[in-house]
N, CA, C and O atoms as a printed pandas DataFrame, in Angstrom:
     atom_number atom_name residue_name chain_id  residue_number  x_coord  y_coord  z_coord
0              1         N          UNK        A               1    0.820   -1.195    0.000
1              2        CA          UNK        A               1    0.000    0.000    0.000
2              3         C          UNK        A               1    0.866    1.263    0.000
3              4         O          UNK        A               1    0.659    2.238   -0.722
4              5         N          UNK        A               2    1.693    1.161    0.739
5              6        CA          UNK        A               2    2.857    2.323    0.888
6              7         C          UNK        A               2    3.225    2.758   -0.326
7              8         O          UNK        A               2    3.093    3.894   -0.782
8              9         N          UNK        A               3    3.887    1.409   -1.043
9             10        CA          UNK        A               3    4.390    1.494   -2.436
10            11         C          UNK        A               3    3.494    2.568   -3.529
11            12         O          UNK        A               3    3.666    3.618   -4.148
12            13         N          UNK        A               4    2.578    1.665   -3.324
13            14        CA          UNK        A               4    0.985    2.437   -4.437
14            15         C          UNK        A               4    1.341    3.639   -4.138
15            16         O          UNK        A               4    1.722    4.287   -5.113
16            17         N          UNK        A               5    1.361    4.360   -2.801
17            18        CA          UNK        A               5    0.595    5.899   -2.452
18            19         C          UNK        A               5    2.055    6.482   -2.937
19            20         O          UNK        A               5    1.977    7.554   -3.538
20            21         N          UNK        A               6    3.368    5.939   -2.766
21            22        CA          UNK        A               6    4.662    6.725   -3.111
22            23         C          UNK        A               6    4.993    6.390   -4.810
23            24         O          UNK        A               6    6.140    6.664   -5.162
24            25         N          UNK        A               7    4.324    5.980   -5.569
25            26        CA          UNK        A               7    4.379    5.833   -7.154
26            27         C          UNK        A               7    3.450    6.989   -7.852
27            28         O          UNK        A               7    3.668    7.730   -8.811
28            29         N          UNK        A               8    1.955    6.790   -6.693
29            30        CA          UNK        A               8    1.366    7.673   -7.024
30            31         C          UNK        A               8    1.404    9.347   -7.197
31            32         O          UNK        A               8    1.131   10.173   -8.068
32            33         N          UNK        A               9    2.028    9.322   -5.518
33            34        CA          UNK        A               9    2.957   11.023   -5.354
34            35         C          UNK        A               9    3.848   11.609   -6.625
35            36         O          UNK        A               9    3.743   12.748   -7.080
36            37         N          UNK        A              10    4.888   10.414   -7.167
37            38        CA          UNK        A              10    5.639   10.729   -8.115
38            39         C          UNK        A              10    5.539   10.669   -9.362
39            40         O          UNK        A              10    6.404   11.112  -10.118
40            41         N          UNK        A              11    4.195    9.972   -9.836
41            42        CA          UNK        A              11    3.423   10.513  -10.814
42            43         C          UNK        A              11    2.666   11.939  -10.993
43            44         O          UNK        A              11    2.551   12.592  -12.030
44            45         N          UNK        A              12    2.266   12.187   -9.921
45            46        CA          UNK        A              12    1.748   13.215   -9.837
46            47         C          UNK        A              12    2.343   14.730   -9.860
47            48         O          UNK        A              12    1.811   15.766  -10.258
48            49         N          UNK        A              13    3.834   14.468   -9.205
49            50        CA          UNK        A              13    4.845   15.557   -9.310
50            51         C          UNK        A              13    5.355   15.482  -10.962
51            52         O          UNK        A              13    5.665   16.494  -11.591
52            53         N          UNK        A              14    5.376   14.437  -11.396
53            54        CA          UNK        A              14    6.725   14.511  -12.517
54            55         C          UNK        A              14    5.188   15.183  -13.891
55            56         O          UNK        A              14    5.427   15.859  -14.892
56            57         N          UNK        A              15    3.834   14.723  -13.464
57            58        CA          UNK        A              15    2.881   15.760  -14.531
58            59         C          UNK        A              15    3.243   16.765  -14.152
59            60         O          UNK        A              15    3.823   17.370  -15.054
60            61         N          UNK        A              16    3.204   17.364  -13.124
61            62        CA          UNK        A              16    3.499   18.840  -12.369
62            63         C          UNK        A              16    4.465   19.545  -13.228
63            64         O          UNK        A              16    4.261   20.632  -13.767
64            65         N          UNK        A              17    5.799   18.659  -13.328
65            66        CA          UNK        A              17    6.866   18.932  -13.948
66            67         C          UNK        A              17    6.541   19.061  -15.380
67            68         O          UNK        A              17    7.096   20.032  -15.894
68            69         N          UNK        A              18    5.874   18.432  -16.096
69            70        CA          UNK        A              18    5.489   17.912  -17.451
70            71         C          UNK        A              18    4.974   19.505  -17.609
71            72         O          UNK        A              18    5.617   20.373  -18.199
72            73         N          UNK        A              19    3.755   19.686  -16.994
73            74        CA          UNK        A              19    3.181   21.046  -17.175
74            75         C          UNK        A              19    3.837   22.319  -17.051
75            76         O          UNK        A              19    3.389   23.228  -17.750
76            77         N          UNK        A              20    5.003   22.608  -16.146
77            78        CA          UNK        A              20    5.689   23.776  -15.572
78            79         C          UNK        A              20    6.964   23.666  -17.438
79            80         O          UNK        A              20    7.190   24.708  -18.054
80            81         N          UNK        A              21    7.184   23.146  -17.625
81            82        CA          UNK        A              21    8.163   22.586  -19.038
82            83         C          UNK        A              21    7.402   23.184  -20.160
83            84         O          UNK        A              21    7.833   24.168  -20.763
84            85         N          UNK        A              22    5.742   22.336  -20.591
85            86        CA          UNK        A              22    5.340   23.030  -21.370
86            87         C          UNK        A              22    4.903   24.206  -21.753
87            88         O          UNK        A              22    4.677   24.626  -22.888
88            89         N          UNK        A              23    4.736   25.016  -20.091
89            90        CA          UNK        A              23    4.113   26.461  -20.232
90            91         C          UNK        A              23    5.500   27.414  -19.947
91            92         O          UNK        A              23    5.352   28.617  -19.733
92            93         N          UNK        A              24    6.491   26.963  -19.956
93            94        CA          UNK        A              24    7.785   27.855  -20.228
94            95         C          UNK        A              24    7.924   27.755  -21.662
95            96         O          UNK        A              24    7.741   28.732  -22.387
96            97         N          UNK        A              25    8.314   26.343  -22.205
97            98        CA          UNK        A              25    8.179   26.309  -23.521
98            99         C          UNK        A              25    7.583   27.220  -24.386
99           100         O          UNK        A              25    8.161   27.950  -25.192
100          101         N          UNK        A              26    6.154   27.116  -24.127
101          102        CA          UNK        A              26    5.073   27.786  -24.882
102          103         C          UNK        A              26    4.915   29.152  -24.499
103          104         O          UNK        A              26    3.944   29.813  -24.867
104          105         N          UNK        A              27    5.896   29.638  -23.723
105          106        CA          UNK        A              27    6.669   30.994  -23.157
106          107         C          UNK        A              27    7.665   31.448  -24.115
107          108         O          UNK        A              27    8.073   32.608  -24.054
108          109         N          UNK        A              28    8.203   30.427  -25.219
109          110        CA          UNK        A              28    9.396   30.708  -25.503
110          111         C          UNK        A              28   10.721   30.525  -24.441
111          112         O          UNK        A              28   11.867   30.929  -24.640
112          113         N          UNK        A              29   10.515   30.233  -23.967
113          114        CA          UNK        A              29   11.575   29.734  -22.319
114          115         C          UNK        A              29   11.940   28.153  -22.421
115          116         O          UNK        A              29   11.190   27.209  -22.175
116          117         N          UNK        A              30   13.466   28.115  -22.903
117          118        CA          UNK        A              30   13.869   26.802  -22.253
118          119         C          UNK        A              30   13.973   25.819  -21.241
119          120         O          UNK        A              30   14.570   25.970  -20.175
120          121         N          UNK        A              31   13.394   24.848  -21.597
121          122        CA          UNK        A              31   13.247   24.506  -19.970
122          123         C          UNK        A              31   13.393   22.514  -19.639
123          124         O          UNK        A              31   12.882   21.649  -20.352
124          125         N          UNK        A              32   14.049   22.330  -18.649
125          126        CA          UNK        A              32   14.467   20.559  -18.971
126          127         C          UNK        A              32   14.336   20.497  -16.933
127          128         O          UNK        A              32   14.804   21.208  -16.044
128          129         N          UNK        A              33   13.445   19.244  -16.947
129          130        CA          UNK        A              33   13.564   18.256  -15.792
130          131         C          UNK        A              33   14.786   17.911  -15.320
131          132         O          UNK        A              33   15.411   17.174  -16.083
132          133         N          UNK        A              34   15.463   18.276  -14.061
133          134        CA          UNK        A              34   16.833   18.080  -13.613
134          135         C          UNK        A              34   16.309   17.160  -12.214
135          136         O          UNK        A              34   16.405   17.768  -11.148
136          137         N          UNK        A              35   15.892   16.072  -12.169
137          138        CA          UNK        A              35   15.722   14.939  -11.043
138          139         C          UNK        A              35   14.509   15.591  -10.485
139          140         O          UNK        A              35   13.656   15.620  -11.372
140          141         N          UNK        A              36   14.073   16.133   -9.373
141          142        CA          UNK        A              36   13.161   17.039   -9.104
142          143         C          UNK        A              36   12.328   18.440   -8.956
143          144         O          UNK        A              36   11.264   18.771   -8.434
144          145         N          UNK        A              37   13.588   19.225   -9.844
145          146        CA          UNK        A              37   13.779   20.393  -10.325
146          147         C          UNK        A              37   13.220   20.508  -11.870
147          148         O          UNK        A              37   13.454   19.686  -12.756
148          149         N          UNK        A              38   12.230   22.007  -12.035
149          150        CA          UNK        A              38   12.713   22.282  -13.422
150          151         C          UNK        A              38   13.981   23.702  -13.680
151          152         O          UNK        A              38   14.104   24.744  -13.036
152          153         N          UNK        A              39   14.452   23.394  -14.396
153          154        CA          UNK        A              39   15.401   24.421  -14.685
154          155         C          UNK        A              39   15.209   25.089  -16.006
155          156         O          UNK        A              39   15.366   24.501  -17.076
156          157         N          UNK        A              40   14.815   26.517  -15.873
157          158        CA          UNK        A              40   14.641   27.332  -17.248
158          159         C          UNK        A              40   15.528   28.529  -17.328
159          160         O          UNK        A              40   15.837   29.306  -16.424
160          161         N          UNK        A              41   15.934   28.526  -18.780
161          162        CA          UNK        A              41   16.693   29.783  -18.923
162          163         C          UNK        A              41   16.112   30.383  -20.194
163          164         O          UNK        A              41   15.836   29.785  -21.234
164          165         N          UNK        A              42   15.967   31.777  -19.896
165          166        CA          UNK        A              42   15.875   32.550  -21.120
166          167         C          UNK        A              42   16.613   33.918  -21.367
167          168         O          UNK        A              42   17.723   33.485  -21.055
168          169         N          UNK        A              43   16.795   34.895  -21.603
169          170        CA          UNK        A              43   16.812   36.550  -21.206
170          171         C          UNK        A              43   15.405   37.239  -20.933
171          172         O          UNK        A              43   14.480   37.377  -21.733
172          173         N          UNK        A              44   15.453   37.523  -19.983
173          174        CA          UNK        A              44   14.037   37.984  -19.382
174          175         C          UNK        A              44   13.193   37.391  -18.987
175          176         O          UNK        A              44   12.023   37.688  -19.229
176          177         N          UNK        A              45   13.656   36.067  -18.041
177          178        CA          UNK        A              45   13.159   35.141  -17.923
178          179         C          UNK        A              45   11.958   35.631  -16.625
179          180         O          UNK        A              45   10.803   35.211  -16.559
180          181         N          UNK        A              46   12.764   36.847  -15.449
181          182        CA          UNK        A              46   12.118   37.038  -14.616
182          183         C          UNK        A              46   11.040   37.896  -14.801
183          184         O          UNK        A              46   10.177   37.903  -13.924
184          185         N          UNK        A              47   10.905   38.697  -15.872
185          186        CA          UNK        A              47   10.360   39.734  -16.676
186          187         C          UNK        A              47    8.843   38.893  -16.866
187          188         O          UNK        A              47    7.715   39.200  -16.480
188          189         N          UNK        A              48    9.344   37.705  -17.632
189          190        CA          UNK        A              48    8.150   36.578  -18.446
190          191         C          UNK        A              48    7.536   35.991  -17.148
191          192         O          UNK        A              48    6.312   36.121  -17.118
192          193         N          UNK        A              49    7.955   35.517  -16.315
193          194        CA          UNK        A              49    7.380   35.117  -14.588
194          195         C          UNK        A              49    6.138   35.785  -14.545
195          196         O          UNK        A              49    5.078   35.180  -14.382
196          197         N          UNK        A              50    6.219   36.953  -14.678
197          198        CA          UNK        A              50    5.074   38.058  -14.015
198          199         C          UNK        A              50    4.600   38.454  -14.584
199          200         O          UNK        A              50    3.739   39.227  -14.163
200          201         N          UNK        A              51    4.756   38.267  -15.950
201          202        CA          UNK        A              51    3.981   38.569  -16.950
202          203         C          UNK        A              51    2.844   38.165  -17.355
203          204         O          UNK        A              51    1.736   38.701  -17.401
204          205         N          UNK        A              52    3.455   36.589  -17.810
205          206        CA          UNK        A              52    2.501   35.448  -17.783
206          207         C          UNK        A              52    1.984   34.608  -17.165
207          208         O          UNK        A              52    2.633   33.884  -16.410
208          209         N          UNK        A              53    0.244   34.459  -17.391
209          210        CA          UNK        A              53   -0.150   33.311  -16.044
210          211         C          UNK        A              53    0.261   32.516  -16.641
211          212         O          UNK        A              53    1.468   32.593  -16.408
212          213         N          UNK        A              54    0.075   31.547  -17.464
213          214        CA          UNK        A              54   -0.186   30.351  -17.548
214          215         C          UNK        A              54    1.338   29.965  -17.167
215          216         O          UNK        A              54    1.543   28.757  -17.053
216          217         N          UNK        A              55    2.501   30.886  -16.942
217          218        CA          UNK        A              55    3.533   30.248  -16.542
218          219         C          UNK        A              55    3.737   30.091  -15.082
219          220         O          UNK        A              55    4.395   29.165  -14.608
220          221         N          UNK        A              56    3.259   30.856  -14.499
221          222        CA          UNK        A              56    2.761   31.168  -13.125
222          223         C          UNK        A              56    2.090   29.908  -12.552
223          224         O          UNK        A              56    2.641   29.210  -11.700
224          225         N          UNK        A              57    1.007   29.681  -13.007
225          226        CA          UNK        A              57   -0.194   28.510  -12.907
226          227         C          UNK        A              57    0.253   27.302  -13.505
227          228         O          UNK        A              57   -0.587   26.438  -13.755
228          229         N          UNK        A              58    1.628   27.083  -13.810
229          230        CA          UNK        A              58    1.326   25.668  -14.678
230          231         C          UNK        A              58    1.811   24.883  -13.481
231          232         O          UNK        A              58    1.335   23.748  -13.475
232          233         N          UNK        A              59    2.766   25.192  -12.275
233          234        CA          UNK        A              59    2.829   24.466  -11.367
234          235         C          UNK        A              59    1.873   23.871  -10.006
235          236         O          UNK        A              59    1.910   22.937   -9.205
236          237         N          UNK        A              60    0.882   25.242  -10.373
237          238        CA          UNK        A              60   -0.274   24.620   -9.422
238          239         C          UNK        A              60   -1.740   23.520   -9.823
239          240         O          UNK        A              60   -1.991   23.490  -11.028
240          241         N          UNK        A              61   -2.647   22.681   -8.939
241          242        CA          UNK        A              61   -3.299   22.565   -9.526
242          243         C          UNK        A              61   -4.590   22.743  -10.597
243          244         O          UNK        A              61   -5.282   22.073  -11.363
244          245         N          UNK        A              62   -4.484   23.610  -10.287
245          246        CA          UNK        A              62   -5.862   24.649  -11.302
246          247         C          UNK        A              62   -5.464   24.009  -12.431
247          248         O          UNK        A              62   -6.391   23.250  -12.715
248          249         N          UNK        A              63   -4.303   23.860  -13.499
249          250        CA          UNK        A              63   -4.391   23.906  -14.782
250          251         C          UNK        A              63   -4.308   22.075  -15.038
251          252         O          UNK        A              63   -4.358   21.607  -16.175
């Protein structure tokens, strides 16, 4: 049972991840899964943060 609920958690993070990737992407923002991290680089990357929701929101559940 343990197993189940800790496969499940890390399915659930690595969509998390899946989503935070595609809405940088679709930002124009590079962006790659580093183990439990995403890591993005762009120029004006902090600029694009606050700019845009859907980059904002792609790590929470709403989207």
């Amino acid at each position: 049972m343990r197993a189940q609920l800790a496969a499940l958690v890390e399915a659930r993070a690595a969509r998390r991840r899946a989503r935070i990737v595609a809405a940088l992407e679709a930002a124009g923002v590079a962006a790659v899964v580093e183990g439990d991290a995403v890591r993005a680089s762009a120029p004006g990357l902090a600029g694009r943060w606050w700019r845009d929701l859907r980059v904002r929101d792609a790590g929470r559940d709403g989207i």
